[in-house]
C-alpha positions in Angstrom: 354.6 117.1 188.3 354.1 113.5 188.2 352.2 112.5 191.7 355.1 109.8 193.0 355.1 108.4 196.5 358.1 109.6 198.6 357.4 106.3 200.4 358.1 104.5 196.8 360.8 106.7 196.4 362.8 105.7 199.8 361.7 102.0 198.9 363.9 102.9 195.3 366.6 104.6 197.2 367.0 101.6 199.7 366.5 98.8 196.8 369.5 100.6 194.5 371.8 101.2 197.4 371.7 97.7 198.5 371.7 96.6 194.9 368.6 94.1 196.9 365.1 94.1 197.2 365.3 91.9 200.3 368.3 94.0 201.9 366.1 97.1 201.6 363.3 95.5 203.0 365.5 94.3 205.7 366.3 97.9 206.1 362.6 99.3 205.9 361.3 96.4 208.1 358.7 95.8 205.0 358.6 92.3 203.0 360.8 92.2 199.4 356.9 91.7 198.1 355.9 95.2 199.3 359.3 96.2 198.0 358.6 95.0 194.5 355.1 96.3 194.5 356.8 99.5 195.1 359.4 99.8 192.8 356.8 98.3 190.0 354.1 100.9 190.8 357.2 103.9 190.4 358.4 101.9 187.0 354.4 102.3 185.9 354.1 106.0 187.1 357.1 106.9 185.9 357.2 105.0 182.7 360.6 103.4 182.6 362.3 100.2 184.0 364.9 101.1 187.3 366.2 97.9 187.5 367.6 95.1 185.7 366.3 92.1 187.4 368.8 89.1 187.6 367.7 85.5 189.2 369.9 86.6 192.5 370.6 90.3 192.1 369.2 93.7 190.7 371.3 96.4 189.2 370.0 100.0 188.2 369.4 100.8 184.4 370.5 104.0 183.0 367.6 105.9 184.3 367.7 104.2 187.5 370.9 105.2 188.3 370.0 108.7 187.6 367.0 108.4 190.3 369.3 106.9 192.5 372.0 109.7 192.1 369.0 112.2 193.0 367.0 110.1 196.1 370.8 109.4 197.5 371.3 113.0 197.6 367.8 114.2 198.2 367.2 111.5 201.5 370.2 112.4 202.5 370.2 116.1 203.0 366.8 115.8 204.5 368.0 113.3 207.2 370.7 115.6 208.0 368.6 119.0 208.6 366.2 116.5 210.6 369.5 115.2 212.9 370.3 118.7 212.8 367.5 119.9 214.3 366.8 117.2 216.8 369.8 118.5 218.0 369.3 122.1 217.9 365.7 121.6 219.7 367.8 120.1 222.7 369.6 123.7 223.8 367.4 127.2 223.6 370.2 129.4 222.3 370.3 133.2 223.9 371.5 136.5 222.4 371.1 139.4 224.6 372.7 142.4 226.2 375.6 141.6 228.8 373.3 143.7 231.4 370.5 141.9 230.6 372.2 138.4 231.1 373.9 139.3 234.4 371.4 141.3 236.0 368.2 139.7 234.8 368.4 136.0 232.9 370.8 134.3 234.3 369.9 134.6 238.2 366.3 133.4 236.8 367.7 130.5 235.2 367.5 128.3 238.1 363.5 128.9 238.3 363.7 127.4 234.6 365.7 124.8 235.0 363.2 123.8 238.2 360.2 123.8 236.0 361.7 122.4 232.8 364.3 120.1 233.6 364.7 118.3 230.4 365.7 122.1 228.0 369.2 123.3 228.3 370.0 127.1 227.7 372.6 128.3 226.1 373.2 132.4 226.9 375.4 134.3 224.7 375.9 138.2 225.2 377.0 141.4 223.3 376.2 144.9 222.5 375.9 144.4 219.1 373.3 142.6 217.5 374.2 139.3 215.7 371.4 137.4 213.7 371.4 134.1 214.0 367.8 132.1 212.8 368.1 129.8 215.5 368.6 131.8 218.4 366.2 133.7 220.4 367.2 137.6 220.3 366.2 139.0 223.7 366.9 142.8 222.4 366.6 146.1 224.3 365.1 149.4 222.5 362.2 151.4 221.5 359.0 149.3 221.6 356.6 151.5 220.8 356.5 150.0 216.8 356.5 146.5 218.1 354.0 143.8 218.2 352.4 142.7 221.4 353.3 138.9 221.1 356.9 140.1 220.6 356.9 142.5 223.7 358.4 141.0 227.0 358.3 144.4 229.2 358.2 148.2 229.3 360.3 150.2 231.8 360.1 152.3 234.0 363.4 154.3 235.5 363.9 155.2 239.0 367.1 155.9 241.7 367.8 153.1 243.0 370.9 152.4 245.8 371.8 150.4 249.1 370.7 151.5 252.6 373.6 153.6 253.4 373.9 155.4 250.1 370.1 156.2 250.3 371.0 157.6 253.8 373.2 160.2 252.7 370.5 161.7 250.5 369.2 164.2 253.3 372.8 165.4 254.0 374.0 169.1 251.9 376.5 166.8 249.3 375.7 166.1 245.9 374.2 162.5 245.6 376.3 160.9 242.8 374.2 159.5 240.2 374.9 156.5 237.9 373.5 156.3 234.4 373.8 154.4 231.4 374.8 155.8 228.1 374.2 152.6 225.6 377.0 151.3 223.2 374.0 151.7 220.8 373.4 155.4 219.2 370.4 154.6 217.8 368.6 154.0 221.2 366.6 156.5 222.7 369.0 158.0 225.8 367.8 157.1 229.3 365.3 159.8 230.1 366.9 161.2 233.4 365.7 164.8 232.3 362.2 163.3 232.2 362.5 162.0 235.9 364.3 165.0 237.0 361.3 167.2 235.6 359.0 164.3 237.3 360.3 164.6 240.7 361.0 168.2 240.6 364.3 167.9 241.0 367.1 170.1 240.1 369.9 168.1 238.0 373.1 170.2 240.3 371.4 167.9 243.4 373.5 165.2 241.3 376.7 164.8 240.0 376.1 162.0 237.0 378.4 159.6 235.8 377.8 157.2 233.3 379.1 154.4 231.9 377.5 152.4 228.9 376.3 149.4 230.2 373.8 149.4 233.1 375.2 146.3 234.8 378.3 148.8 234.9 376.2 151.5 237.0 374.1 148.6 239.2 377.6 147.1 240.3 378.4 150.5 241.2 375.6 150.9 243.4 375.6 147.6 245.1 379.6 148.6 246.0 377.6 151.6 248.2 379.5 154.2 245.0 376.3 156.7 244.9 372.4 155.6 243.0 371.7 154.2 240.1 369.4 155.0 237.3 368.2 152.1 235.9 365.6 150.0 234.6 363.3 148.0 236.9 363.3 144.4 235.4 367.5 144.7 235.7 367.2 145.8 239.9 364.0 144.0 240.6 366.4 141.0 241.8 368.3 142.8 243.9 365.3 144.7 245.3 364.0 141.4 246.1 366.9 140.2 248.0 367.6 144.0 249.6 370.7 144.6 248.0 369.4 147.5 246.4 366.0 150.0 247.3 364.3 152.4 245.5 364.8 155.9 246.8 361.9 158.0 247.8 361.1 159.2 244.0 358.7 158.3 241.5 360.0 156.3 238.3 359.6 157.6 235.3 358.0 155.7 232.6 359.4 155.3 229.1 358.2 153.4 225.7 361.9 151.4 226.1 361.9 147.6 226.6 362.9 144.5 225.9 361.5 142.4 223.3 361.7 139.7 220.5 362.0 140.0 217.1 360.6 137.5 215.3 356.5 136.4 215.1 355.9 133.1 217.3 355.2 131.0 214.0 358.8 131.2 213.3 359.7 130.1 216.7 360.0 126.3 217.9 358.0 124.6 220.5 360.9 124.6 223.1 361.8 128.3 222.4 358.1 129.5 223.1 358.2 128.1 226.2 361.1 130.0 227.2 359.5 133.3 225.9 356.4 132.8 227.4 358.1 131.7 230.9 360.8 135.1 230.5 357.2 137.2 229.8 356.2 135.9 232.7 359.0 137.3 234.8 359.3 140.2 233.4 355.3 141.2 233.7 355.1 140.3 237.5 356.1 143.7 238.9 
């Protein structure tokens, strides 16, 4: 390939739009001499004339106008994508779990927004998982396969309830435990026979209901319903603010967790600084 300067190249493109070497350098804030040096060293390079020169006008020749047809095009499409993602580097776009929103991101948001006030964020949420390149996918699953720069957090499970419900734990009744069972077959079910077996615990102490989002389950045991068996990161919150407590068990740990897909390098700037400040949250526990 011949080795052309994309500089001499927007000089062409500007010169045989305007049909004028001193409109395009109007244009390019250059001279009309730098844009005939330009255009001359492209004719010499490329071995052809691209203009017909008149006393007060230039006009393509053939083979200009095929260059011009292509730089027209080519300038063009690249100043879109750049526009495009000038625009798409202003809002960090979300995709994660409706649980994980509610529960987690979205109260945390307002720490964000403190500490970088000039990046918007834009959540979306669903229980199926939608791939979109420009998004960040905050997903929830197995993580024992995945890398460490993509890993935000591994759970733990414990019971978790408010003051009153907690309370009731000593009495003869059966404690009524709330568990998810994930939209998602292919995720490893919440391991409340681990933590059962952990605590020594006999499973008819509880009657279980589940539902198959955890936000579902949490709501339940804010509203006082019975315990919850959930994830720390998604009741750490509400711990925080003593809306919920742990009950007097030990969690259970498990190689579930939430994570990113994609390597950092295919990441922008503004979107690793939102991964790196949700690690943050997530690892202080």
């Amino acid at each position: 390939m011949l080795n052309v300067s994309m500089q001499a190249l927007r000089v062409f493109e500007a010169a045989a739009r305007h049909n004028s070497f001193k409109l395009a350098a109007q244009e390019l804030n250059i001279t009309p001499t730098a844009v005939s040096h330009h255009i001359k060293n492209l004719e010499v390079r490329l071995g052809i004339d691209l203009f017909i020169r008149k006393t007060r006008e230039i006009n393509p020749t053939k083979a200009g106008f095929l260059l011009a047809q292509a730089t027209h095009t080519g300038f063009g499409t690249i100043e879109r994508a750049v526009n495009q993602l000038v625009e798409q580097g202003k809002v960090i776009q979300i995709h994660t779990t409706s649980s994980f929103a509610a529960q987690m991101l979205i109260p945390a948001l307002r720490g964000f927004n403190k500490e970088y006030p000039n990046l918007e964020v834009s959540v979306a949420t669903g229980e199926h998982l939608v791939h979109d390149s420009q998004a960040i996918a905050v997903r929830f699953g197995d993580t024992s396969q995945i890398k460490q720069s993509q890993l935000l957090s591994i759970e733990n499970f414990n019971a978790y309830g408010n003051q009153a419900c907690l309370a009731r734990l000593n009495t003869q009744k059966k404690t009524t435990m709330f568990i998810p069972k994930w939209k998602n077959t292919q995720l490893p079910s919440a391991p409340w026979q681990a933590w059962l077996a952990h605590n020594d615990l006999d499973a008819n102490l509880f009657e279980v209901v589940y539902f198959d989002q955890e936000l579902y389950c949490i709501q339940e045991a804010i509203a006082g319903s019975g315990l919850v068996f959930a994830s720390y990161s998604l009741v750490k919150g509400l711990i925080e603010k003593n809306v919920l407590t742990k009950a007097s068990y030990r969690p259970v740990g498990t190689q579930l967790g939430y994570y990113v897909p994609l390597n950092e390098v295919q990441y922008t700037r503004q979107q690793l600084i939102f991964i790196n400040w949700l690690k943050a949250q997530l690892s202080d526990k």
